[in-house]
C-alpha positions as CSV (number, residue, x, y, z in Angstrom):
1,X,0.1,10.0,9.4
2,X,2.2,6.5,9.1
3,X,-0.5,4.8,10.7
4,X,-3.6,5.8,8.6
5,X,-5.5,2.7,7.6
6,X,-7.7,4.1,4.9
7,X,-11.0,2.7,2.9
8,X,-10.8,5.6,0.8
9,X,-13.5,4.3,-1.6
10,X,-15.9,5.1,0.8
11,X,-14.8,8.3,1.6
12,X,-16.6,11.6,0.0
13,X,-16.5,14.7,0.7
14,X,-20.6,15.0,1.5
15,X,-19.6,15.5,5.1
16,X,-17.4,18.6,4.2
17,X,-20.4,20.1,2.2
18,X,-22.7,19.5,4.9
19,X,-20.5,21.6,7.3
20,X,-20.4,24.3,4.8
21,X,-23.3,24.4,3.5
22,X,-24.4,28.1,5.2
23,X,-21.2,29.0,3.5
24,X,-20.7,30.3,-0.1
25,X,-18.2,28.7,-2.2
26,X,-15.9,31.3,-3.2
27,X,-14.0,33.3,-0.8
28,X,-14.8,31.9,2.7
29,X,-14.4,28.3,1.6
30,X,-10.8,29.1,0.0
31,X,-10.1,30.8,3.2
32,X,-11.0,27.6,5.4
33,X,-9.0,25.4,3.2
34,X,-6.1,27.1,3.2
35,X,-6.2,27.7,7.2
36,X,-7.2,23.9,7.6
37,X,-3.9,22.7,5.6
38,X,-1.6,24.9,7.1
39,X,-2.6,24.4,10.8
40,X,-3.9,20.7,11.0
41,X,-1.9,19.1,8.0
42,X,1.3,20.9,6.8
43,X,3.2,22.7,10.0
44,X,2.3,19.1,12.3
45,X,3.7,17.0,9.6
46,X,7.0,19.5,9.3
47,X,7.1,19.3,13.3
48,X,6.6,15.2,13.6
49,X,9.6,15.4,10.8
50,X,12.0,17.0,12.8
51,X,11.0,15.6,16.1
52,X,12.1,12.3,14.4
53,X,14.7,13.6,12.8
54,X,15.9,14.6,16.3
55,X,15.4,11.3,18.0
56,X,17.1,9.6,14.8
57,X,20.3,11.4,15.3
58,X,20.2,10.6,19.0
59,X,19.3,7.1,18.3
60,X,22.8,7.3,16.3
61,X,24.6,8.9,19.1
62,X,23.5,6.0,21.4
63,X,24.2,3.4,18.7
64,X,27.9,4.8,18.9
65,X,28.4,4.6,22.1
66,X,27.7,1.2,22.5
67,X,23.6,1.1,23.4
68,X,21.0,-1.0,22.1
69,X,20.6,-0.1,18.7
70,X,17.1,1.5,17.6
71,X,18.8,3.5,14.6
72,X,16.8,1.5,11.7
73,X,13.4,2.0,13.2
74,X,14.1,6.0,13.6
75,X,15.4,6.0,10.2
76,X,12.1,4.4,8.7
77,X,10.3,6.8,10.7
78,X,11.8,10.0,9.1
79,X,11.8,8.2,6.2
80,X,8.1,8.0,6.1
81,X,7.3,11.7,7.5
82,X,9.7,13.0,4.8
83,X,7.7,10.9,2.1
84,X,4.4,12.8,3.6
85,X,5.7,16.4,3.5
86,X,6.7,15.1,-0.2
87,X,2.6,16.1,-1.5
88,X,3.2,19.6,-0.1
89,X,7.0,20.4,-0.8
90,X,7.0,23.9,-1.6
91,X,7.9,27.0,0.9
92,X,10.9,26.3,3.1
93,X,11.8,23.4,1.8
94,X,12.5,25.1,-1.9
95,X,13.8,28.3,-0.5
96,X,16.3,26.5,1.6
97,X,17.1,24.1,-1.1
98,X,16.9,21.7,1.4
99,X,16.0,18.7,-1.2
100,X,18.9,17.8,-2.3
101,X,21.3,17.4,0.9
102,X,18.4,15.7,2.0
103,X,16.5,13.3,-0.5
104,X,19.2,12.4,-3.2
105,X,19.7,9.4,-4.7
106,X,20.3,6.8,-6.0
107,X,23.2,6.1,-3.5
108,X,26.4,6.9,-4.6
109,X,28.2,4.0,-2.9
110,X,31.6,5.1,-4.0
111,X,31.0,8.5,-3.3
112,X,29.8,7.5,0.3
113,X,33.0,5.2,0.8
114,X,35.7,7.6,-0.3
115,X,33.9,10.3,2.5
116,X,34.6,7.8,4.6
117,X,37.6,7.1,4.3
118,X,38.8,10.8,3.8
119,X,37.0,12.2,7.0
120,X,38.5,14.2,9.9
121,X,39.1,12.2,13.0
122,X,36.8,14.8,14.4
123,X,33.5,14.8,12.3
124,X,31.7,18.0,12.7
125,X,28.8,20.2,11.0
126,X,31.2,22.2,9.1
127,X,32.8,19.1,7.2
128,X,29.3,17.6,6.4
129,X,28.2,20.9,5.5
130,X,31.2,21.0,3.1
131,X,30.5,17.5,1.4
132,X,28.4,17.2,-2.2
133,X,24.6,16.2,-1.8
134,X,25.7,12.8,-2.8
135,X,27.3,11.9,0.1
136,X,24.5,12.8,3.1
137,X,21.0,12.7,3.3
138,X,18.7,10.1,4.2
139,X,19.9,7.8,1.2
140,X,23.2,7.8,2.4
141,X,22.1,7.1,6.2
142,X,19.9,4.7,4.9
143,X,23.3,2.8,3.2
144,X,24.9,3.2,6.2
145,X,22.6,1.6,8.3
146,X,20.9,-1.3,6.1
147,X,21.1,-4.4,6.6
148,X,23.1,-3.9,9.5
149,X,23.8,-0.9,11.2
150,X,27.4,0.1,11.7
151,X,29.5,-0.9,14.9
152,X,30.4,1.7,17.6
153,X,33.8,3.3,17.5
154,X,34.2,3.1,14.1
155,X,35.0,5.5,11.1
156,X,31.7,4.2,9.8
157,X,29.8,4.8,12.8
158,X,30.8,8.4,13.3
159,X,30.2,9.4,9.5
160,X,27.0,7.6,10.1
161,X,26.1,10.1,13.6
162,X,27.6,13.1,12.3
163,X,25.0,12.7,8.9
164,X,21.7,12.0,10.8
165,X,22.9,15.2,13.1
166,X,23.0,17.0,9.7
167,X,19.4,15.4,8.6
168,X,18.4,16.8,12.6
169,X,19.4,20.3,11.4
170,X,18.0,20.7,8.1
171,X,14.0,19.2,8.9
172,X,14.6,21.5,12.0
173,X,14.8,24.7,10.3
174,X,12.4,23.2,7.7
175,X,10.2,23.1,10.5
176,X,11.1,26.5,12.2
177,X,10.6,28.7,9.3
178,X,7.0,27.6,8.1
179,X,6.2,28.1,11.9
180,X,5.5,30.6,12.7
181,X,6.7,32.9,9.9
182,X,5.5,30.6,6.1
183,X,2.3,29.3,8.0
184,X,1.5,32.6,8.4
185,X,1.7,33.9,5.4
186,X,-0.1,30.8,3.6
187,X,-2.9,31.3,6.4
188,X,-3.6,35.3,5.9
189,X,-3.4,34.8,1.8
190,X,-5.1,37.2,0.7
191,X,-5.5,39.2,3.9
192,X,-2.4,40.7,4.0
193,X,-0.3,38.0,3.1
194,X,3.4,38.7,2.5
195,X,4.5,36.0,0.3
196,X,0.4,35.0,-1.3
197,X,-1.2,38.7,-2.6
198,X,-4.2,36.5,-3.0
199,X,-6.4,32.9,-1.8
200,X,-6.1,32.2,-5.4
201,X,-2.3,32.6,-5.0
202,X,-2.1,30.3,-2.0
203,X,-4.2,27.4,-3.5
204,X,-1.8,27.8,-6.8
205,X,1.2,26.9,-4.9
206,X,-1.0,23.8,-2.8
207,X,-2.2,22.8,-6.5
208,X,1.0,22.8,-8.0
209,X,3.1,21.0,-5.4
210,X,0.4,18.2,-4.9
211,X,0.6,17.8,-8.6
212,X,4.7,17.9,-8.9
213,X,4.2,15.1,-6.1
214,X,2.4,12.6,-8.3
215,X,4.8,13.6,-11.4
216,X,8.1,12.6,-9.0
217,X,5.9,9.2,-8.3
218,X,5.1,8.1,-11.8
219,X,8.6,9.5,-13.6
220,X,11.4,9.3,-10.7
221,X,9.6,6.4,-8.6
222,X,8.6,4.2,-11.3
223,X,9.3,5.1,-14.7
224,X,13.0,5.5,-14.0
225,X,13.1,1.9,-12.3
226,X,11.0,0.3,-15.0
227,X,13.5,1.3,-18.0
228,X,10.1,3.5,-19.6
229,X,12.5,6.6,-19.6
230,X,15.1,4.9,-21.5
231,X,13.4,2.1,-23.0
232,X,16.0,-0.1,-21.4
233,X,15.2,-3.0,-19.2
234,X,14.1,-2.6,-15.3
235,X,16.9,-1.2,-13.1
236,X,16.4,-2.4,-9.3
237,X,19.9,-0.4,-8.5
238,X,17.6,2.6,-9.4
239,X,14.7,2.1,-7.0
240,X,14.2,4.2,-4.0
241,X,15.0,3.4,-0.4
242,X,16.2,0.0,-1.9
243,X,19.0,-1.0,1.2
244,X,15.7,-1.0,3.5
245,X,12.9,-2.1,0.9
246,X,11.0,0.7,2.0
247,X,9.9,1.8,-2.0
248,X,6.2,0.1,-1.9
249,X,5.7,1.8,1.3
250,X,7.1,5.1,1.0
251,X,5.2,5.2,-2.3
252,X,2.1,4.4,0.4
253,X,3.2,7.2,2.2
254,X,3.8,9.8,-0.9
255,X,-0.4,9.0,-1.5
256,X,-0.9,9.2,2.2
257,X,0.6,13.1,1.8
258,X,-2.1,13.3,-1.1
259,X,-5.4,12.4,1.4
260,X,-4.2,14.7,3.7
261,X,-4.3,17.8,1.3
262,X,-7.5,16.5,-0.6
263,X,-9.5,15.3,2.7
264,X,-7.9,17.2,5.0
265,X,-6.5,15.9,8.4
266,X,-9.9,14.1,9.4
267,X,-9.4,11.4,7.1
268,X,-11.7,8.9,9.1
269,X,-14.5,11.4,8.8
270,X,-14.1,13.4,5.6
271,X,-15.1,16.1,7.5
272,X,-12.3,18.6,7.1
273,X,-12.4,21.4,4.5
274,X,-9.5,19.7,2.4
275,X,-8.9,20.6,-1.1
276,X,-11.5,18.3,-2.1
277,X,-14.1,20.8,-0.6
278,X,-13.5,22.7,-3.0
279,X,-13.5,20.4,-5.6
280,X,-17.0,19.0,-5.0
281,X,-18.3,22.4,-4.1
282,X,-18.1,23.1,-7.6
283,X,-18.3,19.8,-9.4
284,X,-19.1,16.5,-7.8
285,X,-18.5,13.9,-10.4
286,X,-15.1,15.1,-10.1
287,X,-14.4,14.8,-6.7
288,X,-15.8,11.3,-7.2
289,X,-13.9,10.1,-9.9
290,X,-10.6,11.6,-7.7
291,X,-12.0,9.4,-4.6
292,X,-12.5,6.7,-6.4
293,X,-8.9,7.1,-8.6
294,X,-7.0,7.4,-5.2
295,X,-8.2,3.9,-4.3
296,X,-7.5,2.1,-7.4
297,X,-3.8,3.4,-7.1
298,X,-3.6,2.6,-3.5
299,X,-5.4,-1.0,-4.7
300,X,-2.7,-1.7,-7.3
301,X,0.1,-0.4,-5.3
302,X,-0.8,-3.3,-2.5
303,X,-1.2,-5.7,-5.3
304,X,2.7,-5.5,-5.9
305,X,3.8,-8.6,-4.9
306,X,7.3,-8.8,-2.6
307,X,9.5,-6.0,-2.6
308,X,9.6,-3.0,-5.3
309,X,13.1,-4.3,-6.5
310,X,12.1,-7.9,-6.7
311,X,9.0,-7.1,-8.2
312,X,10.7,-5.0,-11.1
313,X,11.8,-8.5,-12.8
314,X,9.3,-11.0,-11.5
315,X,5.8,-9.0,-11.8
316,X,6.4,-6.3,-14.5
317,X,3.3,-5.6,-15.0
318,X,2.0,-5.0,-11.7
319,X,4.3,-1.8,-11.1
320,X,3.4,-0.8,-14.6
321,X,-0.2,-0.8,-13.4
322,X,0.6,1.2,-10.2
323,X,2.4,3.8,-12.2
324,X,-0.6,4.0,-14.8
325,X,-3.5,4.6,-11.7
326,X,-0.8,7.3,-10.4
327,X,-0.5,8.5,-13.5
328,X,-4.2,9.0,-13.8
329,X,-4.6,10.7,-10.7
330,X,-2.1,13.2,-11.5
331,X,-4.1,14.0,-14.6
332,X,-7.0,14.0,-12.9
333,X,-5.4,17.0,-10.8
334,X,-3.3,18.6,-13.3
335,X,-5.8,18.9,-16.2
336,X,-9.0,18.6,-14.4
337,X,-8.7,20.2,-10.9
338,X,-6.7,23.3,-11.7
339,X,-9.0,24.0,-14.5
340,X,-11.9,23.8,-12.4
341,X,-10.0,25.8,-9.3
342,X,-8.7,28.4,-11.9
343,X,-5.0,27.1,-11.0
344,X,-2.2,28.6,-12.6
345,X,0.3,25.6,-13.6
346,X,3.5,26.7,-12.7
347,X,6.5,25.8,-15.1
348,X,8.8,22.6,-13.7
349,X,9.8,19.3,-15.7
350,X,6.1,18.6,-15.8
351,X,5.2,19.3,-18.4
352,X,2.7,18.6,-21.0
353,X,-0.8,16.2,-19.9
């Protein structure tokens, strides 16, 4: 998913229609979407998560034993498979409330230092388990190990091991409950479904989630960074992944998690029955002015110049430009999309357009 190299102003969904055209849009087409996503797009991504998740924590466990360290490179990679899963953050992930001890920020230095400071001589799963979201997750690794990662046999080494072993754990049971058990259920919506009485339910939560994705980008991501929240000036202590500089391209990644729902996994092709099968089954212009939409924000996001931090002071108005084409996109989806699909907006802090 990290490597996709994308011309999505080219892309269309023609292809999809072509390969369903003996097929009616109602039913079977809602059916073949929502097997497509969960099979070829949401369960890999959750598996490539935790397998890096796993290698990142050995990476740490070399690192502190004195081996050649790879630990920033694993960390980037989790980094950016947890910034794909981001467009479809909804089953395990919310019922494990796996979010937080993951994802939060920003960093908490103090926080981070006094754990530290205070931890056993033996670290183990129980005493990371017992610590406030604020001090673990990848935010806190990600501190830890940026700019330079910490030295073997030290206190900071050890806190650093024993959280990456946590962030191994978590993205593992993400993983192991939506397969086989959520998948499942999102696959059979509608035919006999446990948790999704109906395909209608099933695309809801797809909807929604994709939406709440682009709403996290423009408020969290950008607004809160930019000072729009507050109407103070741009914060670069508040941008994310800001140890590593990773913010331009995790946002990459965020969008990346977007093409896979709407094109499905075939992104070269088009030629998956993505959410945007749907779309253009039933309105074309639409699923046009979302192709086209997706590129401009991926257009201005590249135009930011330097890193996200740097470019809060010294190009303003080209992050205000990213967050406005992201912004559009989400309304594009929220107001346009899940009329047309019938979507049933569920309540969360995004509210209104």
């Amino acid at each position: 998913m990290r490597s996709l190299v994308l011309s999505l102003l080219s892309l269309g969904t023609a292809t999809v229609l072509a390969a369903f055209a003996a097929c009616s849009e109602g039913d079977s087409l809602r059916h073949e979407v929502l097997v497509h996503l969960t099979d070829e797009v949401i369960v890999p991504a959750h598996d490539r998560l935790a397998a890096d998740a796993s290698t990142l924590a050995s990476s740490l466990t070399a690192l502190c034993s004195g081996a050649p360290d790879t630990t920033q490179a694993a960390w980037r990679a989790v980094r950016a498979d947890w910034s794909v899963t981001g467009a479809f953050s909804f089953g395990p992930v919310l019922e494990q409330a796996q979010a937080g001890p993951l994802d939060f920020w920003p960093v908490r230095e103090a926080t981070i230092e006094e754990k530290i400071t205070g931890a056993p001589a033996t670290l183990d799963a129980a005493y990371i388990d017992s610590l406030g979201t604020s001090a673990k997750g990848l935010p806190a690794l990600e501190y830890l190990l940026f700019p330079t990662p910490p030295m073997p046999g030290t206190p900071r080494c050890a806190y650093a091991e024993a959280l990456a072993l946590d962030i191994a754990e978590r993205t593992t049971a993400i993983a192991d409950a939506w397969n086989p058990t959520h998948a499942e259920a999102l696959r059979t919506a509608g035919h006999g479904s446990t948790v999704y009485a109906s395909e209608q339910a099933g695309l809801d939560v797809i909807v929604n989630a994709t939406i709440e994705n682009l709403y996290r980008m423009v408020k969290e991501k950008l607004d809160r960074p930019l000072g729009n929240l507050t109407g103070s000036a741009p914060d670069p202590t508040l941008v994310e992944s800001r140890y590593s500089d990773g913010a331009l391209l995790e946002l990459t990644y965020n969008l990346d998690g977007f093409a896979a729902i709407y094109f499905g996994a075939d992104l070269e092709s088009g030629a998956d029955p993505g959410l945007g099968a749907l779309v253009a089954a039933r309105n074309a212009d639409l699923d046009a002015r979302i192709v086209t939409q997706l590129g401009v924000a991926r257009t201005a996001l590249a135009a930011i110049p330097g890193s996200l931090a740097t470019a809060l002071t010294t190009d303003r108005s080209a992050v205000q430009t990213t967050r406005d084409e992201i912004d559009a996109l989400r309304r594009l989806i929220k107001l346009d999309v899940a009329s047309l699909l019938g979507v049933t907006l569920m309540l969360s802090d995004n509210d209104g357009d």
